[in-house]
C-alpha positions in Angstrom: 84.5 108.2 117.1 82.9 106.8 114.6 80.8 109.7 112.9 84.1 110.3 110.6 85.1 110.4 106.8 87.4 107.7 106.7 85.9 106.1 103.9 86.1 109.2 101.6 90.1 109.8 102.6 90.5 106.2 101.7 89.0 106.7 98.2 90.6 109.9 98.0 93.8 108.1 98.1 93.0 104.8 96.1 92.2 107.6 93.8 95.1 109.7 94.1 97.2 106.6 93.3 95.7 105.3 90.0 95.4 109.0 88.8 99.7 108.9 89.8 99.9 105.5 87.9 98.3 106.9 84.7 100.3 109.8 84.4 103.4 107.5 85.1 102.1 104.4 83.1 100.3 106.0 80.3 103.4 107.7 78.8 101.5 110.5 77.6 102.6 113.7 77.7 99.0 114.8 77.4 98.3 112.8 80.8 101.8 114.9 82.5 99.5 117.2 84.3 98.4 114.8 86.5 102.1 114.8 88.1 100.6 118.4 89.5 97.8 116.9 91.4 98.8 113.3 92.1 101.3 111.8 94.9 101.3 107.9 95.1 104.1 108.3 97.7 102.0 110.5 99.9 98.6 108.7 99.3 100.1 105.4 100.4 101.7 107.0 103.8 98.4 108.1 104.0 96.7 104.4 104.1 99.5 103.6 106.2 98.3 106.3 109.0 94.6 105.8 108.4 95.1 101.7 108.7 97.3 102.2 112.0 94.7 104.5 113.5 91.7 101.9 112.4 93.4 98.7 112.9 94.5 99.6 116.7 90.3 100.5 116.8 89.8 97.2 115.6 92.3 95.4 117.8 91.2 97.3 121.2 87.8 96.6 120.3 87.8 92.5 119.4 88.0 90.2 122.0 90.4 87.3 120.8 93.9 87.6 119.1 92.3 84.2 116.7 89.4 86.9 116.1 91.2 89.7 115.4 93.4 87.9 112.5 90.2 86.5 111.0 88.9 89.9 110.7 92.0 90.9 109.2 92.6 88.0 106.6 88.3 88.3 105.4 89.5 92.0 104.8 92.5 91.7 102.9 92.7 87.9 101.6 90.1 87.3 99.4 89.6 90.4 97.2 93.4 89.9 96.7 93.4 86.1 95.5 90.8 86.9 93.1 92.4 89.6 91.4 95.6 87.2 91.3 93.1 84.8 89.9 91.3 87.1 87.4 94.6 88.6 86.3 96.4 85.4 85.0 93.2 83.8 83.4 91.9 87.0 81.9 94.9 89.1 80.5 96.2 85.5 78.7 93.6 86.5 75.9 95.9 89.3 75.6 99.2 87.5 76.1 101.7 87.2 72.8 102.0 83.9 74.0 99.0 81.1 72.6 96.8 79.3 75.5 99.2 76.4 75.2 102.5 78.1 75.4 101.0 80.5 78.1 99.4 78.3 80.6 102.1 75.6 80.2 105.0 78.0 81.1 106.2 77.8 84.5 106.0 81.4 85.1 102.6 81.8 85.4 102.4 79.5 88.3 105.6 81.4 89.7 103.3 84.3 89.4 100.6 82.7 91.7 102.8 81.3 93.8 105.1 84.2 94.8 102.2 86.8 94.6 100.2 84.3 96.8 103.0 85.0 99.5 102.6 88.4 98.7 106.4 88.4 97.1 105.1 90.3 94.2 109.1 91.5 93.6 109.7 87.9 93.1 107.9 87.2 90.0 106.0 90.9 89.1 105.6 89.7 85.2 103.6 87.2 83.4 104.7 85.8 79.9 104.0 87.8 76.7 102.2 90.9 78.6 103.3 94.1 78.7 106.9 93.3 77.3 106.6 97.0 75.5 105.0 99.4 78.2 107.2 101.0 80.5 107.1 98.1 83.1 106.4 94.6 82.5 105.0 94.3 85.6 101.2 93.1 85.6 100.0 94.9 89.3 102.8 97.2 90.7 100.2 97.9 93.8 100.2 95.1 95.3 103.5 95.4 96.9 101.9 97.7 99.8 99.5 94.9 100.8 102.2 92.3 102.3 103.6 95.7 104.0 99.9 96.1 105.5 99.7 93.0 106.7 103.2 92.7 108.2 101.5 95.3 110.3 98.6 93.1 111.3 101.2 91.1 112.7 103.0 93.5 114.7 100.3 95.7 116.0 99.4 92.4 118.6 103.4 92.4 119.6 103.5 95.8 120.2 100.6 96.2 122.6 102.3 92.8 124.5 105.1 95.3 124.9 103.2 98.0 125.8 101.5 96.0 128.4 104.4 94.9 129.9 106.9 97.8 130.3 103.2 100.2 130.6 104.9 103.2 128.5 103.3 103.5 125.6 104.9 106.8 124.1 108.2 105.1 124.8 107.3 102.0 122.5 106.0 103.6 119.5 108.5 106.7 120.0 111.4 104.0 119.9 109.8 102.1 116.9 109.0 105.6 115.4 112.7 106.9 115.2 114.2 103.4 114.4 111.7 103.0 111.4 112.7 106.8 110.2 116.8 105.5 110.0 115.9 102.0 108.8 114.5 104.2 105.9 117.6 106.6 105.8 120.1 103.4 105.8 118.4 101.5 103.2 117.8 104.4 101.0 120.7 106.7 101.1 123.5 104.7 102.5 122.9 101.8 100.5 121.2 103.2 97.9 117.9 100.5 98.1 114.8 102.4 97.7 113.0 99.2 97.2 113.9 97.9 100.6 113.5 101.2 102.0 109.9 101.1 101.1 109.2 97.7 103.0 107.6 97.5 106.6 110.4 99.0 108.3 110.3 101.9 106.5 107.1 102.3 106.6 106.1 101.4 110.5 106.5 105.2 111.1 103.3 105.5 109.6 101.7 102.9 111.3 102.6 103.5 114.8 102.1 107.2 114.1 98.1 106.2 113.5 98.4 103.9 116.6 99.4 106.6 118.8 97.2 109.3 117.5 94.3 106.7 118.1 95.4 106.0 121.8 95.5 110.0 122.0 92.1 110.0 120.2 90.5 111.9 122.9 93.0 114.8 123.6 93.5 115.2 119.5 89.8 115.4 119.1 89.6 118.0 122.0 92.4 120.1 120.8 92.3 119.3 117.0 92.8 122.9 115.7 95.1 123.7 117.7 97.1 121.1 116.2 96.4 121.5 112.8 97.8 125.2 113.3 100.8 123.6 115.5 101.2 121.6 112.1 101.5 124.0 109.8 103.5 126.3 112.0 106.0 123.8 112.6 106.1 122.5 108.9 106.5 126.1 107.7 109.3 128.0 110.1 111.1 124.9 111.5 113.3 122.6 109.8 113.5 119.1 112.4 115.5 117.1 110.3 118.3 114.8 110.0 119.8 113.3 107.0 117.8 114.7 104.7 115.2 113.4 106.3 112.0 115.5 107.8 111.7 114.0 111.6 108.5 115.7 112.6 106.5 114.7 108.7 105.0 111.6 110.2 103.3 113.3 112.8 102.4 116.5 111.5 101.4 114.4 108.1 99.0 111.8 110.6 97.2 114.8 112.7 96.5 116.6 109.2 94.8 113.2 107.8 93.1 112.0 111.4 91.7 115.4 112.5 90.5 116.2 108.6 88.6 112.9 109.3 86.9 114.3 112.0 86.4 118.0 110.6 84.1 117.9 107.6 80.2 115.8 109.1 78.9 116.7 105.2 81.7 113.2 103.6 80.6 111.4 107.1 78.1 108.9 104.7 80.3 108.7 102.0 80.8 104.9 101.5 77.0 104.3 102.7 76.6 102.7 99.0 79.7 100.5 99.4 83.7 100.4 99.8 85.1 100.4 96.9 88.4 101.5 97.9 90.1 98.3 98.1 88.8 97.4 94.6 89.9 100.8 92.6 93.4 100.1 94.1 94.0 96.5 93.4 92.3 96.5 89.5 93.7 99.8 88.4 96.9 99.2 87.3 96.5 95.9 85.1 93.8 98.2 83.4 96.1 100.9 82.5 98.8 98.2 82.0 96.6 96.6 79.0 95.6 100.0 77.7 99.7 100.9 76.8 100.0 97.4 75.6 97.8 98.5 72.5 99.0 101.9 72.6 95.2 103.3 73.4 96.4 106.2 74.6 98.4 107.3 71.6 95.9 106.3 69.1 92.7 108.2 70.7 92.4 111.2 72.9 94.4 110.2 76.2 92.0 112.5 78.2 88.8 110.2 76.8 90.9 107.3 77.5 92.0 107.9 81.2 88.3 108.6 81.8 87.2 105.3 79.9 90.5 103.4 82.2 88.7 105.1 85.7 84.8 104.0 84.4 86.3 100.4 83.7 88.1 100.5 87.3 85.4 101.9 89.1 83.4 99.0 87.4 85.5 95.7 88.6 85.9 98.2 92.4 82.1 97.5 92.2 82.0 94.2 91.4 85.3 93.3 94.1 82.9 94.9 96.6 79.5 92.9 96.1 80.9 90.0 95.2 84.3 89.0 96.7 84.4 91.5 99.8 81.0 92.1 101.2 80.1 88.6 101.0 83.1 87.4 102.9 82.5 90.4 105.7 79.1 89.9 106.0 80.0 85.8 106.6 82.2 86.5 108.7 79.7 88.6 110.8 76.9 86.0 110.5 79.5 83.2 112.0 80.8 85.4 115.0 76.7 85.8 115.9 76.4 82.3 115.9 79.4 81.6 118.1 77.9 84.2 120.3 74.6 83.0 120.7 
C-alpha cells in the first residue's frame, strides 16, 4: 500500500488548479487555451478522493483520536497561518492604501480574523489590492481547506457509526447519496453554488476515498477490471438524476485510486519534498498581483505565466523546508519521545 504515486496525482492537481486560475485570472486571451487542459472543479474532487482514501489510512493506523488531530492540524495549520501572515504584510507594499492607512484599517485584521476561522467568504479582500482585476479577492483557494478539515472532523464520527451499527457500505452509501442531493438542493433549487460547494456537497468525495480504502484490497486485486467497468459504465449508461451523474463519484475515485497504484515509474516522485500544499496555497495571490500591474498585457502572457509558475514553485519550496517539514518532522520527534 504504500509503493504508490500519490504524491505526483497531488501535484498533478495543485498544478491543474493554478494552471485553471491563470487562464481565469489572467484575462488573457492568449492564456484561453489553458481552459482545454485545465479543470479546477475536477482537480479539487480529486484531492477530495485522494484525502478521504489517505486520511482514513492515517486514522486506522494512529492510535489516539488526540493523535490523530495533531497529525492533522501540523499538516494543515501552519503552512496556512503563514501564508495568511505573509500575504497581509507582504502585498501592503503593493496596496493603494499608505502603511498608515493600510495597517490601521479594520479590515485587515477582519482579514486575519475571519481567514484564521477559515471563513475566507467572510472577508476574501484586503484594502487597496486588486480593486481592478477580475476579483478582489487576495486567495480564492483557500476556501477548500476549511471543507478539508470539516472532514477531519467527521471522518472520527463516521467510523463511531460504523462501529456501532457494523455496516459500513450502509453508512457511507447513506452519506454518499445525501451529500449528492445536498448539492442538487443548494445548487439547482436554490440556485447557491457557493453553498453547494461547502462540505456537504463535497462529502461524496470523501467517503467515496474512505470506502475505496476499506475495499483497498479487493480494488487492488481487481483494479482493471474496474477501470474497464468505469469506462463502460461512464460511456453507454446514463445513472443520473437531476441532472446530476449518480455513479461520477465512484467511477471518478476508482480512476484516481487505481491510477495511483498503476504506474511504479512516479512511485518516488515527492522523494525531494511535497510541495503540493505550497503551489496551491501561494499561487493565486501571485497571479492576483501580476493583473494588478497588468503584466500580462504589457509582456508576452506565455513568458509571464511561466515566470508566475517559477515564482510559485519558489515560495512551494520554501512552504515546504521551512514551515511544513519542520513542523512534521517535530511532530515526529515528540511522538518518539512519548513513546520511549
Amino acid at each position: 500500500m504504500n509503493k504508490n504515486c500519490f504524491d505526483f496525482l497531488r501535484f498533478f492537481f495543485a498544478f491543474n488548479i493554478l494552471l485553471a486560475h491563470l487562464c481565469e485570472l489572467s484575462q488573457s486571451t492568449a492564456l484561453s487555451f489553458l481552459s482545454s487542459v485545465s479543470n479546477s472543479s475536477i482537480a479539487v474532487k480529486g484531492f477530495f478522493i485522494i484525502s478521504g482514501f489517505l486520511v482514513t489510512k492515517s486514522y486506522r493506523n494512529t492510535p489516539s483520536l488526540k493523535e490523530y488531530f495533531m497529525k492533522r492540524i501540523k499538516r494543515i495549520l501552519p503552512a496556512y497561518v503563514t501564508v495568511l501572515l505573509i500575504s497581509t504584510l507582504f502585498l501592503s507594499f503593493f496596496s493603494s492604501y499608505s502603511f498608515i492607512e493600510y495597517f490601521t484599517d479594520i479590515n485587515i485584521y477582519k482579514y486575519l480574523g475571519w481567514n484564521l476561522l477559515f471563513l475566507n467568504f467572510m472577508r476574501p479582500c484586503l484594502p487597496g489590492l486588486f480593486e481592478n482585476n477580475l476579483y478582489c479577492v487576495i486567495n480564492g483557494s483557500l476556501w477548500t481547506l476549511k471543507v478539508e478539515e470539516g472532514f477531519y472532523v467527521v471522518l472520527p464520527i463516521i467510523f463511531f457509526i460504523i462501529t456501532k451499527i457494523k455496516k459500513p457500505l450502509l453508512i457511507l452509501g447513506s452519506l454518499y447519496i445525501l451529500s449528492i442531493l445536498y448539492w442538487f438542493v443548494m445548487d439547482f433549487y436554490f440556485d447557491n453554488p457557493v453553498l453547494a460547494k461547502q462540505l456537504p456537497g463535497y462529502l461524496v468525495y470523501f467517503v467515496t476515498g474512505v470506502f475505496l480504502y476499506l475495499n483497498f484490497d479487493f480494488v487492488l486485486q481487481h483494479k482493471t477490471q474496474l477501470l474497464l467497468a468505469t469506462l463502460f459504465l461512464t460511456m453507454f449508461f446514463n445513472f443520473s438524476i437531476f441532472q446530476i451523474d449518480l455513479l461520477y463519484p465512484l467511477t471518478f475515485g476508482v480512476i484516481v485510486i487505481t491510477a495511483a497504484y498503476s504506474f511504479p515509474f512516479l512511485n518516488n516522485f515527492g522523494k525531494y519534498g511535497d510541495f503540493t500544499y505550497g503551489m496551491y496555497i501561494y499561487h493565486f495571490p501571485i497571479i492576483q498581483l501580476f493583473r494588478q500591474y497588468n503584466l500580462f498585457g504589457r509582456f508576452n502572457p506565455i513568458v509571464m505565466a511561466i515566470l508566475v509558475i517559477f515564482i510559485t514553485f519558489l515560495f512551494a519550496v520554501f512552504s515546504w523546508f521551512v514551515i511544513e517539514k519542520r513542523f512534521l518532522n517535530r511532530y515526529k520527534s515528540n511522538v518518539q519521545l512519548a513513546i520511549s
